[in-house]
mmCIF file as gemmi writes it, N, C-alpha and C atoms, coordinates in Angstrom:
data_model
loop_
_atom_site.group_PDB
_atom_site.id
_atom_site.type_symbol
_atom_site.label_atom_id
_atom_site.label_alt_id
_atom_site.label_comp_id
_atom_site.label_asym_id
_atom_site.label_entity_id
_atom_site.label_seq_id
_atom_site.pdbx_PDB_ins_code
_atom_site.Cartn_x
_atom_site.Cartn_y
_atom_site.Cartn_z
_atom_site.occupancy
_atom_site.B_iso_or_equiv
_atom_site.pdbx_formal_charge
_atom_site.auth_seq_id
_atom_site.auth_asym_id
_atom_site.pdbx_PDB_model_num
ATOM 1 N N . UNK Axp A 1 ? -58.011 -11.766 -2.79 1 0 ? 1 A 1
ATOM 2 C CA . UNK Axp A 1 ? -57.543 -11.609 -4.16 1 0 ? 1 A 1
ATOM 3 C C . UNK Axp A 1 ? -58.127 -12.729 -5.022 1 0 ? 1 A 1
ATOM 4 N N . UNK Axp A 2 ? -58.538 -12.069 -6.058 1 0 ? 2 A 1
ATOM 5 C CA . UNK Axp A 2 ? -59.241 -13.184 -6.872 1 0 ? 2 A 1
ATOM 6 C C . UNK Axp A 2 ? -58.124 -14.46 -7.618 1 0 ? 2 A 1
ATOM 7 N N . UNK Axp A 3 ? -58.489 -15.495 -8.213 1 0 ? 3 A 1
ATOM 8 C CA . UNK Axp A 3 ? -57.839 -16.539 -9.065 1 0 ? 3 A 1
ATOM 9 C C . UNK Axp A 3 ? -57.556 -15.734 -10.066 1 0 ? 3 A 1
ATOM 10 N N . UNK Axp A 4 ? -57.159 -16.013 -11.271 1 0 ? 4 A 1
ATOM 11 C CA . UNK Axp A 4 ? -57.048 -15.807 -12.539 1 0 ? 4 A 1
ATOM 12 C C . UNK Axp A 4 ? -57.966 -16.754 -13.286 1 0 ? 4 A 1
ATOM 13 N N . UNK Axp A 5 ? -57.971 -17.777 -12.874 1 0 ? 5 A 1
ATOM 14 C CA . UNK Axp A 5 ? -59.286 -18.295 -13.702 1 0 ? 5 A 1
ATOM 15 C C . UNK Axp A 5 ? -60.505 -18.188 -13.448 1 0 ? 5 A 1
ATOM 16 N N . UNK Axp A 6 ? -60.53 -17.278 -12.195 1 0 ? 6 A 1
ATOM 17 C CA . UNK Axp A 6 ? -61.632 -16.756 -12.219 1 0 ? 6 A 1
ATOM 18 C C . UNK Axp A 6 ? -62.147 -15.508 -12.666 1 0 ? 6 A 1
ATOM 19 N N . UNK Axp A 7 ? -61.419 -14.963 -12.72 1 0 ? 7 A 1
ATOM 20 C CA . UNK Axp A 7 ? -61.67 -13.699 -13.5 1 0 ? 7 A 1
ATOM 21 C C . UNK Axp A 7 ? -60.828 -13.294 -14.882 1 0 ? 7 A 1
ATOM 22 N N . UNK Axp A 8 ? -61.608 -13.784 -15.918 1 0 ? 8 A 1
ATOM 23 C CA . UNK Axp A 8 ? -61.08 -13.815 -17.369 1 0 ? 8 A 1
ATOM 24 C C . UNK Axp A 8 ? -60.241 -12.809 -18.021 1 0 ? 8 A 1
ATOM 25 N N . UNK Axp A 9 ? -60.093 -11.66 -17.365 1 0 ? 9 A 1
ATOM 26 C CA . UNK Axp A 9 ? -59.908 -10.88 -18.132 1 0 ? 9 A 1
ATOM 27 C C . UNK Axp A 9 ? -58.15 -10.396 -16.994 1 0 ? 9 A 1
ATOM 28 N N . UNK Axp A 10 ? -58.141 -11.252 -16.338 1 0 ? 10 A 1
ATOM 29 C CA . UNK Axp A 10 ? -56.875 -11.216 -15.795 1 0 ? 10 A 1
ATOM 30 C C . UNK Axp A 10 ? -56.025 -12.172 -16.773 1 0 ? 10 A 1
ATOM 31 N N . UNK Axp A 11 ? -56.786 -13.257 -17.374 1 0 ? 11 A 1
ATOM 32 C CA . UNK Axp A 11 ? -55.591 -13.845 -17.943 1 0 ? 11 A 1
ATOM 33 C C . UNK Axp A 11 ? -55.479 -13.212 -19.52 1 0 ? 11 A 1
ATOM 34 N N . UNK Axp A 12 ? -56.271 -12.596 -19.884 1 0 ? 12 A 1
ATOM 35 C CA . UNK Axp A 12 ? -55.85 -11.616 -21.012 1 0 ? 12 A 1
ATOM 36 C C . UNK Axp A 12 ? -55.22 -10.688 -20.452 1 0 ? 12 A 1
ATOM 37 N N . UNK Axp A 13 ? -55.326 -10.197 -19.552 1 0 ? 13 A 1
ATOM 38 C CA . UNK Axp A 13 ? -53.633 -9.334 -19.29 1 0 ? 13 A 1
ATOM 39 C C . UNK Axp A 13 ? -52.314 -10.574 -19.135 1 0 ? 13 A 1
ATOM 40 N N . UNK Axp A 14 ? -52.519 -11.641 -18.764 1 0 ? 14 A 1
ATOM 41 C CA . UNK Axp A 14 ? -50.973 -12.64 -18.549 1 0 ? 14 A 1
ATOM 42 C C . UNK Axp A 14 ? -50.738 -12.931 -20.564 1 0 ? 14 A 1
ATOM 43 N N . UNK Axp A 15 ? -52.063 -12.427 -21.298 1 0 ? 15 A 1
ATOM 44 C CA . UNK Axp A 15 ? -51.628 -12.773 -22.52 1 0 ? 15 A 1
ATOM 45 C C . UNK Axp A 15 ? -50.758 -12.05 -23.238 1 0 ? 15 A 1
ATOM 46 N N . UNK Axp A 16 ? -51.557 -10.972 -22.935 1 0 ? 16 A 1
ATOM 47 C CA . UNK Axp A 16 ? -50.6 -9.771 -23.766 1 0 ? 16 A 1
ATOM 48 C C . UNK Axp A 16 ? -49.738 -9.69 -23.467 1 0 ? 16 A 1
ATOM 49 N N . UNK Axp A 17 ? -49.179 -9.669 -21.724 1 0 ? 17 A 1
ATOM 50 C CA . UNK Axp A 17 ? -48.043 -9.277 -21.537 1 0 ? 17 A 1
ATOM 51 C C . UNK Axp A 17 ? -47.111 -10.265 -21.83 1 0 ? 17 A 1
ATOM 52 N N . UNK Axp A 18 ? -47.518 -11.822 -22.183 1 0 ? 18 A 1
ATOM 53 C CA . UNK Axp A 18 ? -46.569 -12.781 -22.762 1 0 ? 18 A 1
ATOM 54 C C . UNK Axp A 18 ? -46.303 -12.109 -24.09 1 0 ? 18 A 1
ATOM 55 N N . UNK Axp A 19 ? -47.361 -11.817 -24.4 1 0 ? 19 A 1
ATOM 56 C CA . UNK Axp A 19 ? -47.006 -11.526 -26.545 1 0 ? 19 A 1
ATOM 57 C C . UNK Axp A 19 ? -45.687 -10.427 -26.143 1 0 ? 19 A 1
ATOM 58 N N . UNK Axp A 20 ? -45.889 -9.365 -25.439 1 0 ? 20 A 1
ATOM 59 C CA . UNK Axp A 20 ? -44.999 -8.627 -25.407 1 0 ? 20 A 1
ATOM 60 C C . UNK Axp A 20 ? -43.637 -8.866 -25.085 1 0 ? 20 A 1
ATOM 61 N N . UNK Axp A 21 ? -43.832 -9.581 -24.151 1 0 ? 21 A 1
ATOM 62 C CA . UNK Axp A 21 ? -42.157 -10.125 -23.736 1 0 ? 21 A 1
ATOM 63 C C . UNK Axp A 21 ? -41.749 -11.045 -24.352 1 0 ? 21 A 1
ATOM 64 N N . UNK Axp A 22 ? -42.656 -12.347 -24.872 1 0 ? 22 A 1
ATOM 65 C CA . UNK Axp A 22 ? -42.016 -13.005 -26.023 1 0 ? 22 A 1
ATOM 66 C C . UNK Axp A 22 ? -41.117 -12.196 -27.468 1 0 ? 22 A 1
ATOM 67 N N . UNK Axp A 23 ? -42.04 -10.803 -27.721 1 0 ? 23 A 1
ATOM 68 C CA . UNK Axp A 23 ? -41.522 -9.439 -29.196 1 0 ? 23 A 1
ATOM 69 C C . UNK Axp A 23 ? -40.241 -9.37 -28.512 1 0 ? 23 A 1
ATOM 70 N N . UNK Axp A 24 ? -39.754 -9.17 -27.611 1 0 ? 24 A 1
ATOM 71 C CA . UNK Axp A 24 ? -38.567 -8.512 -26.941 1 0 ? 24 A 1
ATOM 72 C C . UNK Axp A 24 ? -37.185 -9.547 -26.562 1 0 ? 24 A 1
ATOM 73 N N . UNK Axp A 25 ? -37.922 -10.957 -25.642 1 0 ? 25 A 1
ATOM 74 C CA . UNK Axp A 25 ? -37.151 -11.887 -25.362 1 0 ? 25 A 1
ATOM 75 C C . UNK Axp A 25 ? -35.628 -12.786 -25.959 1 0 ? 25 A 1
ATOM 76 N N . UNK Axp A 26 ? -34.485 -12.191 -25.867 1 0 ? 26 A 1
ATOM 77 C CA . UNK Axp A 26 ? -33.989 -12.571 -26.887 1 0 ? 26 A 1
ATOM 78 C C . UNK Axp A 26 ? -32.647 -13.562 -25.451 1 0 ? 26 A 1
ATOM 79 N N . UNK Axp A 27 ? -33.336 -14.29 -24.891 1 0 ? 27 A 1
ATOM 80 C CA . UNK Axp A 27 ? -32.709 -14.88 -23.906 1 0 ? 27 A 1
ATOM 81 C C . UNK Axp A 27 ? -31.854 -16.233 -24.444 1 0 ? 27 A 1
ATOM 82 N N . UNK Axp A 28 ? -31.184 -16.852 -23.426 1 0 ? 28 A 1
ATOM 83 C CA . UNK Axp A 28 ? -30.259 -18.187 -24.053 1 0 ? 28 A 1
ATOM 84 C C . UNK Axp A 28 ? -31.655 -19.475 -24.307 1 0 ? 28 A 1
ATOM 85 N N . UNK Axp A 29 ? -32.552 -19.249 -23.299 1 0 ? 29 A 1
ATOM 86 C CA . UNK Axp A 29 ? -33.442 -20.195 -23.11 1 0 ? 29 A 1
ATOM 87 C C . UNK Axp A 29 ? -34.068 -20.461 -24.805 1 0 ? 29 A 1
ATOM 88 N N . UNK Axp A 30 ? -34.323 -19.24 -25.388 1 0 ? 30 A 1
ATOM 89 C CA . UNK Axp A 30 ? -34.449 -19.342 -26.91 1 0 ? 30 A 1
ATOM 90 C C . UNK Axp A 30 ? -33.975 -18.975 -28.081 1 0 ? 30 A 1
ATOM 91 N N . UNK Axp A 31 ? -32.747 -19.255 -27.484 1 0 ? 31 A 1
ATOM 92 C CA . UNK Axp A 31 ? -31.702 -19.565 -28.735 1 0 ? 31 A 1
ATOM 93 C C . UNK Axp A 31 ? -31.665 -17.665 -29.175 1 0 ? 31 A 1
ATOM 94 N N . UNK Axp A 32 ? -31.751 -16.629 -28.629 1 0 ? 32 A 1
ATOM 95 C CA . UNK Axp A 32 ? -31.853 -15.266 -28.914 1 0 ? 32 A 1
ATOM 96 C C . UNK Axp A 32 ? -32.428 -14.576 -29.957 1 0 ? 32 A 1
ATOM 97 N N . UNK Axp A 33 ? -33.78 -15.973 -29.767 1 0 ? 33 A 1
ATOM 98 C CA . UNK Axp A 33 ? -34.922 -16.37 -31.006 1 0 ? 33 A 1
ATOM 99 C C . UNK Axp A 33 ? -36.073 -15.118 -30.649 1 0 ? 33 A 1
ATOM 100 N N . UNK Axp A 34 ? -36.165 -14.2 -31.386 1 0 ? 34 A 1
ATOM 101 C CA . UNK Axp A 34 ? -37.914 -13.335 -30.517 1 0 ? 34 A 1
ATOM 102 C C . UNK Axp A 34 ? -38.792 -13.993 -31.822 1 0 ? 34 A 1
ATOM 103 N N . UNK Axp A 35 ? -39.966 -13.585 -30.991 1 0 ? 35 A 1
ATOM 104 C CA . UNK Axp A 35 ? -41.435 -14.234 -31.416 1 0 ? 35 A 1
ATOM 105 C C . UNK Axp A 35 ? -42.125 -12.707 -31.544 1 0 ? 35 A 1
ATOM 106 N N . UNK Axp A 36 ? -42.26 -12.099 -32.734 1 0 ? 36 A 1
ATOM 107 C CA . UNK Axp A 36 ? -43.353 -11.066 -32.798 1 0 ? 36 A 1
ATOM 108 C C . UNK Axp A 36 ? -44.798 -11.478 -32.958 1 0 ? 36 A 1
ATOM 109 N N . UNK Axp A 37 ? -44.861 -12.758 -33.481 1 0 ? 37 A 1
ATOM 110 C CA . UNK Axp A 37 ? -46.297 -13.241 -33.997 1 0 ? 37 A 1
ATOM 111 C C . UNK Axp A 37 ? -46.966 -13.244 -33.72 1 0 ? 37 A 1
ATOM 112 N N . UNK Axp A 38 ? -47.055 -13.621 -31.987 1 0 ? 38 A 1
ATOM 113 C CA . UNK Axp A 38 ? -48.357 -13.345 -31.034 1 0 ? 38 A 1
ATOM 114 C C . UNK Axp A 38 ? -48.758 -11.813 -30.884 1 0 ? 38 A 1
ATOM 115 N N . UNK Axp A 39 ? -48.253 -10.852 -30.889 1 0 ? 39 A 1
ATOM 116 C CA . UNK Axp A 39 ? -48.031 -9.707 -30.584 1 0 ? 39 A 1
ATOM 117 C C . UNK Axp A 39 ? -49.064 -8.826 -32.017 1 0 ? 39 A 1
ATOM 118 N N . UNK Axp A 40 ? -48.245 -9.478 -32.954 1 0 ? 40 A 1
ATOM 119 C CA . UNK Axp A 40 ? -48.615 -9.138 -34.586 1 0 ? 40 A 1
ATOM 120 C C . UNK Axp A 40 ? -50.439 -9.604 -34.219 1 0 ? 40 A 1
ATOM 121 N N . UNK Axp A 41 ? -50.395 -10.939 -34.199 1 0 ? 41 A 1
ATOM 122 C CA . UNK Axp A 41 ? -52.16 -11.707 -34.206 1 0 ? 41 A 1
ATOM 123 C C . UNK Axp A 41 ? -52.738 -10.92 -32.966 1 0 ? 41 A 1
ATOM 124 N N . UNK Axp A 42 ? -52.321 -10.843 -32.325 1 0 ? 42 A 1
ATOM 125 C CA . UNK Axp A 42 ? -53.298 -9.38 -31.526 1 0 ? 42 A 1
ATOM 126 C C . UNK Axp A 42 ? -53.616 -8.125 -31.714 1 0 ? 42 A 1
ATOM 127 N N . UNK Axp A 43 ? -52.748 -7.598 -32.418 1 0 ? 43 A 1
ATOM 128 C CA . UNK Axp A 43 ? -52.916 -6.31 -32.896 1 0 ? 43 A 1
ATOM 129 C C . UNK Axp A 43 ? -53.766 -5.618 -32.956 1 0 ? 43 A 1
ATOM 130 N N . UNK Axp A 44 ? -54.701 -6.291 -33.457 1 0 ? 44 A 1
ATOM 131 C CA . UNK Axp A 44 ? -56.278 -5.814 -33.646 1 0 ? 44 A 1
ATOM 132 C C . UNK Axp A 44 ? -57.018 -5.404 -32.406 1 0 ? 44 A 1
ATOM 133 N N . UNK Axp A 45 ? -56.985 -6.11 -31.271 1 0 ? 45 A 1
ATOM 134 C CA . UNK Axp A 45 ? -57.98 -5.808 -30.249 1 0 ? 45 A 1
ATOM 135 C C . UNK Axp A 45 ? -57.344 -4.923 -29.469 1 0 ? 45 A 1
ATOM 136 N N . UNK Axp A 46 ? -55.867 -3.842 -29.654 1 0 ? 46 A 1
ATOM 137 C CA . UNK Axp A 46 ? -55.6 -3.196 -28.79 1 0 ? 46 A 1
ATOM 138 C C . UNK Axp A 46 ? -56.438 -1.329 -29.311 1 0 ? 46 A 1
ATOM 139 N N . UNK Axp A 47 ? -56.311 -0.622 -28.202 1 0 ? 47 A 1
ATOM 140 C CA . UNK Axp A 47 ? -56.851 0.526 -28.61 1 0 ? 47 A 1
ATOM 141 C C . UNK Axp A 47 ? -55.744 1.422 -29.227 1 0 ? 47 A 1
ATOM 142 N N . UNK Axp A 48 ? -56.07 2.15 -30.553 1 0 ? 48 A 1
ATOM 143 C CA . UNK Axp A 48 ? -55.198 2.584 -31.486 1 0 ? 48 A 1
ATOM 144 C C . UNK Axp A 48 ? -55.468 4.135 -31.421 1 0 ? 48 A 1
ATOM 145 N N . UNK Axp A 49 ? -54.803 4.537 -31.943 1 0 ? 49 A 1
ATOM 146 C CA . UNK Axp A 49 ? -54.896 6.103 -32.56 1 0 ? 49 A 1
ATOM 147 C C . UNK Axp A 49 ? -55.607 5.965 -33.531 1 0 ? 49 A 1
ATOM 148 N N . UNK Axp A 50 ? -56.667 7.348 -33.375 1 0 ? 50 A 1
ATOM 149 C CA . UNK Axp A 50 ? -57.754 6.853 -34.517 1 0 ? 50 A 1
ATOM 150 C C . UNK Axp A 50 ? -57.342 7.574 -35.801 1 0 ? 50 A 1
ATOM 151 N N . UNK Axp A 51 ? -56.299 7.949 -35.805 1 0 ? 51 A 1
ATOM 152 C CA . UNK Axp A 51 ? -55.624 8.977 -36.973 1 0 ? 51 A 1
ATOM 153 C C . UNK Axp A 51 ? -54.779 7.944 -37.52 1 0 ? 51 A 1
ATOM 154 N N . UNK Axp A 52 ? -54.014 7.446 -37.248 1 0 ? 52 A 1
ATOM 155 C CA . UNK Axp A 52 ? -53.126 6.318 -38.259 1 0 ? 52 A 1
ATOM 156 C C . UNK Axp A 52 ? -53.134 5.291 -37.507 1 0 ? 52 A 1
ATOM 157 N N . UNK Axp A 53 ? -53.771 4.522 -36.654 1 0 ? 53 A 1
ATOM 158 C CA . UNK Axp A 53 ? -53.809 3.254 -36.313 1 0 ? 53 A 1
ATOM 159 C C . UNK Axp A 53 ? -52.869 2.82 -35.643 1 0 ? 53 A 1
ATOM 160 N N . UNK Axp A 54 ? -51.85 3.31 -34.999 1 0 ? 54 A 1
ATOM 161 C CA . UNK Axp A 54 ? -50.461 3.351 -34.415 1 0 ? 54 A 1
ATOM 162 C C . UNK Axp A 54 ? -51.011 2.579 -33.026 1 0 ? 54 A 1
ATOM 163 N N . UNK Axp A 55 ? -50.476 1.387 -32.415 1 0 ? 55 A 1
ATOM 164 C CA . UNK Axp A 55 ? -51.031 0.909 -30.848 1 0 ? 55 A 1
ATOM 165 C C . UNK Axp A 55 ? -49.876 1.284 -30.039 1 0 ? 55 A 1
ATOM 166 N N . UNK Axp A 56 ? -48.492 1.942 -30.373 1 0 ? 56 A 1
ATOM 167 C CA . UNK Axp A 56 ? -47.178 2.181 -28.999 1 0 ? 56 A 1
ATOM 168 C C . UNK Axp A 56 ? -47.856 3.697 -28.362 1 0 ? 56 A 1
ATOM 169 N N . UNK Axp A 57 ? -47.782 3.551 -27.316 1 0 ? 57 A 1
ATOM 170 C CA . UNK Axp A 57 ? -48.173 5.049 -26.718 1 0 ? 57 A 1
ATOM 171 C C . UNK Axp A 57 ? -49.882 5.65 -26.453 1 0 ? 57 A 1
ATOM 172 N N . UNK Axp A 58 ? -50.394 4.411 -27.373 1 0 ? 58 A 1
ATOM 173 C CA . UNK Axp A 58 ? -51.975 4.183 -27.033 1 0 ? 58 A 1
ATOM 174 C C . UNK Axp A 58 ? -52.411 3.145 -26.037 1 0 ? 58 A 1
ATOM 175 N N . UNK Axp A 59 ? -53.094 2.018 -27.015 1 0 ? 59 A 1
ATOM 176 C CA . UNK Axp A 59 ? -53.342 0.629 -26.573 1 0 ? 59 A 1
ATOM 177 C C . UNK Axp A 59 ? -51.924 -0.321 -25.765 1 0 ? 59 A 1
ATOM 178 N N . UNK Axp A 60 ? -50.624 0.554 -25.744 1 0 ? 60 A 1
ATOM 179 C CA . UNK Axp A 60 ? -49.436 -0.116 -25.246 1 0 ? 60 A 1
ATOM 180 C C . UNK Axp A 60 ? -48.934 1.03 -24.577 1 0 ? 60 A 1
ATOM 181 N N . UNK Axp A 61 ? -48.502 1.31 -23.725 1 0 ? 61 A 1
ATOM 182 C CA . UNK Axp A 61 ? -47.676 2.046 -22.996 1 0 ? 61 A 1
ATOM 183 C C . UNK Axp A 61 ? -46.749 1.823 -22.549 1 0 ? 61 A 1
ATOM 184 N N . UNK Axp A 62 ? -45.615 1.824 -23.785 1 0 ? 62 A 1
ATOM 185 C CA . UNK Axp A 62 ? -43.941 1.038 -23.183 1 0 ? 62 A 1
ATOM 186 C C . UNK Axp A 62 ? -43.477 2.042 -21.407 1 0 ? 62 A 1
ATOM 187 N N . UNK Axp A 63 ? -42.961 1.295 -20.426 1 0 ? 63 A 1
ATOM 188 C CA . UNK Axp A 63 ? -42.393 1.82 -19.641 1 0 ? 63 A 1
ATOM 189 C C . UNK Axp A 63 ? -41.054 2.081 -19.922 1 0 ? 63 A 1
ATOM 190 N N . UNK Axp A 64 ? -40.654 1.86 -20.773 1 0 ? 64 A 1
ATOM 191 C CA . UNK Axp A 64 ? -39.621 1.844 -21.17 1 0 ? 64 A 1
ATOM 192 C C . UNK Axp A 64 ? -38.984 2.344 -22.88 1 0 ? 64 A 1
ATOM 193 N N . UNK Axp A 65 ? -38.317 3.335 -23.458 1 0 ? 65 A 1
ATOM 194 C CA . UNK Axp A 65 ? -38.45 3.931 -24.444 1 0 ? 65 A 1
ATOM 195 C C . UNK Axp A 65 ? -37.746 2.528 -25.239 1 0 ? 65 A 1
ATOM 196 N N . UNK Axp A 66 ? -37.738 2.702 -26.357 1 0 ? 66 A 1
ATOM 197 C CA . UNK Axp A 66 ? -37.566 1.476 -27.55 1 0 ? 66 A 1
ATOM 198 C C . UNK Axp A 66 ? -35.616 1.385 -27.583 1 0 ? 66 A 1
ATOM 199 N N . UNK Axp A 67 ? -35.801 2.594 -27.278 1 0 ? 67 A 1
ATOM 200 C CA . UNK Axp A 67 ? -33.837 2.618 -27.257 1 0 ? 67 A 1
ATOM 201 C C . UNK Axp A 67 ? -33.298 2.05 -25.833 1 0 ? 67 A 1
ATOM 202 N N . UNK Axp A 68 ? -33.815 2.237 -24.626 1 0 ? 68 A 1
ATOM 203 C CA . UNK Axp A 68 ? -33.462 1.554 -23.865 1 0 ? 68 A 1
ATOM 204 C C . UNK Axp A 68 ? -33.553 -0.102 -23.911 1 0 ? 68 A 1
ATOM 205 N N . UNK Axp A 69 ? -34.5 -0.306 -24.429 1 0 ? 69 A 1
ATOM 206 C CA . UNK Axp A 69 ? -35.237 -2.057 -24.578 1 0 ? 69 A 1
ATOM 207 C C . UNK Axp A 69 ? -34.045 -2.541 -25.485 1 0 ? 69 A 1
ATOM 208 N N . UNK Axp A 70 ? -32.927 -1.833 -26.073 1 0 ? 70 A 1
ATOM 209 C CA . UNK Axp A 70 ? -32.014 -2.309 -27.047 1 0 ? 70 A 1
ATOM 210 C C . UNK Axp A 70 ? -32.16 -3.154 -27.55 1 0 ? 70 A 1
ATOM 211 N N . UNK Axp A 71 ? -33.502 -3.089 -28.415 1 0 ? 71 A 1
ATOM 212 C CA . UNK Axp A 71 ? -33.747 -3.917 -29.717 1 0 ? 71 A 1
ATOM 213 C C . UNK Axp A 71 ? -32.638 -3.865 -30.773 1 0 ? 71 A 1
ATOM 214 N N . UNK Axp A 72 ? -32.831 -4.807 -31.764 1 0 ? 72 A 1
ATOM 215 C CA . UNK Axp A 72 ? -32.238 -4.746 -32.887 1 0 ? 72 A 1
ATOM 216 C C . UNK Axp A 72 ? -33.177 -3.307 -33.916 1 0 ? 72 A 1
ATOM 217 N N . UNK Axp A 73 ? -32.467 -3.923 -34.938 1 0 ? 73 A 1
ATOM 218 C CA . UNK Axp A 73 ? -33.296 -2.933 -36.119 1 0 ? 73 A 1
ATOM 219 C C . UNK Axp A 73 ? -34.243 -3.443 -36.61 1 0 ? 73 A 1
ATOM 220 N N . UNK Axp A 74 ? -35.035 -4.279 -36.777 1 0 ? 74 A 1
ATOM 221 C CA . UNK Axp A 74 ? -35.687 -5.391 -36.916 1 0 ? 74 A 1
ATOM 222 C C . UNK Axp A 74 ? -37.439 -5.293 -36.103 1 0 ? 74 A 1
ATOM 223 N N . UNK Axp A 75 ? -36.362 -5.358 -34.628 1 0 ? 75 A 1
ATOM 224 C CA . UNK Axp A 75 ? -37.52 -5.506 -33.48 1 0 ? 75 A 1
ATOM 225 C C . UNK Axp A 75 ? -38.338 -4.11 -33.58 1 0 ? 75 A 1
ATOM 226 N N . UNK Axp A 76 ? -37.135 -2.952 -33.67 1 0 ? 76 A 1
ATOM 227 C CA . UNK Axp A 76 ? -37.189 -1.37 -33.713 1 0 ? 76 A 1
ATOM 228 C C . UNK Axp A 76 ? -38.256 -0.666 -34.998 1 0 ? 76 A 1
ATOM 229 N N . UNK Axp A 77 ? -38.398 -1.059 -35.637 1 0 ? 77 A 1
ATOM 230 C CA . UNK Axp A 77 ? -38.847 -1.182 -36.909 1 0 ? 77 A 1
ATOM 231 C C . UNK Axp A 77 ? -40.493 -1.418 -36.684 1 0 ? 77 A 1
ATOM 232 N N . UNK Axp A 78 ? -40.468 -2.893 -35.806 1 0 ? 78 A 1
ATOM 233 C CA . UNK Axp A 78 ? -41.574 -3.678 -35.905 1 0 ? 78 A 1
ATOM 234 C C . UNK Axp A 78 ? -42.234 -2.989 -34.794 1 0 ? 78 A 1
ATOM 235 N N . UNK Axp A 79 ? -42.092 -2.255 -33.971 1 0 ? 79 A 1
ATOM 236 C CA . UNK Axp A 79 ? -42.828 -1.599 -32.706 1 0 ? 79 A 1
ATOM 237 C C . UNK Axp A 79 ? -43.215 -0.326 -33.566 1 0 ? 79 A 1
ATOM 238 N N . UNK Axp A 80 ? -41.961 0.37 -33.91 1 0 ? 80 A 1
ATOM 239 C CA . UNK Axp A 80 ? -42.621 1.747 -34.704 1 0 ? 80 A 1
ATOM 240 C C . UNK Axp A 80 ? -43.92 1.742 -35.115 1 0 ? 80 A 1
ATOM 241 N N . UNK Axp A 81 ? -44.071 0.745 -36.229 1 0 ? 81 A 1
ATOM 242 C CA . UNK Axp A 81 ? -44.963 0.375 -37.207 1 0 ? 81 A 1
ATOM 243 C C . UNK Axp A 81 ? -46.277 -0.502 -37.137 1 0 ? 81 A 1
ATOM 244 N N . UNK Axp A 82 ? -46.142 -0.757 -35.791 1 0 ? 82 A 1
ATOM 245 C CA . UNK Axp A 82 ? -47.388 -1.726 -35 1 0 ? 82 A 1
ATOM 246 C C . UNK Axp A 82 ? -49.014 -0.81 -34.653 1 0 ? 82 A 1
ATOM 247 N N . UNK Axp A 83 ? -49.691 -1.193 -35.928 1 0 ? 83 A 1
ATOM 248 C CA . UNK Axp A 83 ? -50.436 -0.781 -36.231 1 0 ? 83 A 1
ATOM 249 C C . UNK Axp A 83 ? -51.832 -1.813 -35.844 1 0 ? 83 A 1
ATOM 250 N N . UNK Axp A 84 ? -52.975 -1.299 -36.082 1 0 ? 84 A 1
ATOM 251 C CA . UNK Axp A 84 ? -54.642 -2.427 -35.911 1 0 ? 84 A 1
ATOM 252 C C . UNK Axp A 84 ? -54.542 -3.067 -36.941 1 0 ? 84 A 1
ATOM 253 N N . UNK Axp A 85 ? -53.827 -2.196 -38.297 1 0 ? 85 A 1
ATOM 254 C CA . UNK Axp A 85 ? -54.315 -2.575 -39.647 1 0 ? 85 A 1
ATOM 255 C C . UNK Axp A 85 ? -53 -3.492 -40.085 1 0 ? 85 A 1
């Protein structure tokens, strides 16, 4: 099995999947603080729908539907609408 620093493109998967779980994370460790920002500043390099730019269900494939993840309205909102543009 390879390192991760050896093969670059493993730690762009440990990235994204931080951006993602940081959007979601609403643990004691951070104050039940989420971080969309990393998630938002990536946006761009995921693969989109080429009809409205939409990345959930394209470039992201929740395992999990948005109602189970029991976001707020906020978080719920911000996944809908997570676009390239």
């Amino acid at each position: 099995m390879a390192q991760k620093a050896a093969v670059p493109l493993l730690q762009y998967a440990d990235l994204i999947a931080h951006a993602l779980f940081k959007a979601v994370d609403k643990s004691q460790g951070n104050m039940g603080v989420v971080e969309p920002r990393y998630l938002s500043e990536l946006r761009k390099k995921f693969y989109s729908n080429p009809k409205d730019g939409k990345i959930v269900d394209w470039g992201i494939k929740a395992i999990h539907t948005l109602g189970q993840l029991r976001l707020d309205k906020t978080q719920t909102a911000f996944f809908r609408q997570l676009r390239t543009s």
